[in-house]
VEXTI-29344 format. One record per residue (C-alpha): residue in three letters; x, y, z. Coordinates in steps of 0.25 Angstrom, whole numbers, plus 2048, in hexadecimal, padded with zeros to 3 digits. Layout:
VEXTI-29344
[node ALA; [X; Y; Z]]
...
END
This chain:
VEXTI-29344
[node UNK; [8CB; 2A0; 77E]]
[node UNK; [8C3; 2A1; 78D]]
[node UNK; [8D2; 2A1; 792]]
[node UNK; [8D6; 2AE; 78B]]
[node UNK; [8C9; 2B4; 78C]]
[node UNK; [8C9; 2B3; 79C]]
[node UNK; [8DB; 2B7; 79C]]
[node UNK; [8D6; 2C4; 793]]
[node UNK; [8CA; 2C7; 79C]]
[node UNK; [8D2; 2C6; 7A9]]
[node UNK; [8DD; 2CF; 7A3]]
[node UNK; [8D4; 2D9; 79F]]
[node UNK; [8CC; 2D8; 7AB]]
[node UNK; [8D8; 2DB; 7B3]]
[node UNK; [8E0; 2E6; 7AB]]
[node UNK; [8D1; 2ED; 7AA]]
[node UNK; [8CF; 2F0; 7B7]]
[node UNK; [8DA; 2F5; 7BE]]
[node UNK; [8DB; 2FB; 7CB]]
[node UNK; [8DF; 30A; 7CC]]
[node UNK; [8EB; 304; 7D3]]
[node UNK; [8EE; 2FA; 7C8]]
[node UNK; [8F0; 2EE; 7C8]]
[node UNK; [8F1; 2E3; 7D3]]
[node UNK; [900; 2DE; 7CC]]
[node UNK; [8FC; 2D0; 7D4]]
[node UNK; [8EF; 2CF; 7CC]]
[node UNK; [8F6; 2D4; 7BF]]
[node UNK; [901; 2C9; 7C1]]
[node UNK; [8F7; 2BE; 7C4]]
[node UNK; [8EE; 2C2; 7B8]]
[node UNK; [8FC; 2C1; 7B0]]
[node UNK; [900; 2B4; 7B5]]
[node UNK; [8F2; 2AC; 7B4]]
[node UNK; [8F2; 2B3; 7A5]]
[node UNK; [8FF; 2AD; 7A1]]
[node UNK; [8FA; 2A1; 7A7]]
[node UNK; [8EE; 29F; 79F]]
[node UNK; [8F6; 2A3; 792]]
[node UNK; [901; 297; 794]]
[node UNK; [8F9; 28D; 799]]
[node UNK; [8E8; 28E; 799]]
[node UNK; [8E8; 291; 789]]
[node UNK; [8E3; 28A; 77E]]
[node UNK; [8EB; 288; 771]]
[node UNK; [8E3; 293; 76B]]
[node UNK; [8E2; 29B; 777]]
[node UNK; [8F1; 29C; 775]]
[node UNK; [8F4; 29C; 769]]
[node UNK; [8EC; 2AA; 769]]
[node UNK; [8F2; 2AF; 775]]
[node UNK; [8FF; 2AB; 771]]
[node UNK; [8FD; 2B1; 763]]
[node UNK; [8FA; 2C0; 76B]]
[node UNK; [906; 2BF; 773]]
[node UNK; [90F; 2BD; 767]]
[node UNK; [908; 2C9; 762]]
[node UNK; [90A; 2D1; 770]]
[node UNK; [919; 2CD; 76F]]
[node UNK; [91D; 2D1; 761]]
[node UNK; [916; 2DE; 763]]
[node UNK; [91F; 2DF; 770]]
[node UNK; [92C; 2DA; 769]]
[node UNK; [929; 2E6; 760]]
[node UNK; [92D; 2F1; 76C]]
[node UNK; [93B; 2F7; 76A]]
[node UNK; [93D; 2F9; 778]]
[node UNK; [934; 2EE; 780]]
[node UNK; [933; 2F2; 78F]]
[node UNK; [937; 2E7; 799]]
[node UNK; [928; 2E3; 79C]]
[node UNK; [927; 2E1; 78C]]
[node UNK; [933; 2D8; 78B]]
[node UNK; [92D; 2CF; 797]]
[node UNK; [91F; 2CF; 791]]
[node UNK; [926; 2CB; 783]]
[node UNK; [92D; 2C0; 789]]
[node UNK; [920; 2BC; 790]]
[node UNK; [91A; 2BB; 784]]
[node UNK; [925; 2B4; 77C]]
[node UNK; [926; 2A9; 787]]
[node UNK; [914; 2A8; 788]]
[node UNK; [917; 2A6; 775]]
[node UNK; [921; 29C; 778]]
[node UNK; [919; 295; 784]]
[node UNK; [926; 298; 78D]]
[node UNK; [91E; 29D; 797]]
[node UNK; [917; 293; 7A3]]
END
C-alpha cells in the first residue's frame, strides 16, 4: 500500500497549497501523468483491485448525470479504459 500512500500524499500535497495565482498547469499535468502511470503499471494485484473498485464507483456515480459536461464525458472514458486496462 506504500505506493498508494505516497500517490495520495503527493496529490493532497499538491492540490493543498495552492498558489494565489493557481496552479502551475505544467506541475498539474506532470502530477497527472506520473499518477496514471503508477496506477497502470507500479500496483500490486490488491493495490488495484482497490483502486480499480473506487473508480467503478467514481464512474457509475458520473454516468448518473443527465447532462454530463464535456470534462465528464473524458474523465468517464478515462476511467472506463483505466477498468478495462485499456490504458498504457
Amino acid at each position: 500500500m506504500s505506493k498508494l500512500a505516497s500517490l495520495l500524499m503527493d496529490l493532497l500535497c499538491h492540490i493543498t497549497i495552492e498558489p494565489d495565482d493557481g496552479l502551475n498547469p505544467d506541475d498539474t499535468a506532470d502530477l497527472q501523468i506520473d499518477t496514471w502511470q503508477a496506477l497502470i503499471h507500479d500496483l500490486s494485484d490488491s493495490e488495484l483491485s482497490l483502486v480499480k473498485t473506487a473508480a467503478q464507483a467514481k464512474l457509475t456515480a458520473l454516468e448518473s448525470i443527465s447532462r454530463p459536461s464535456a470534462d465528464e464525458e473524458q474523465l468517464m472514458a478515462i476511467l472506463d479504459a483505466f477498468i478495462n486496462n485499456e490504458l498504457q
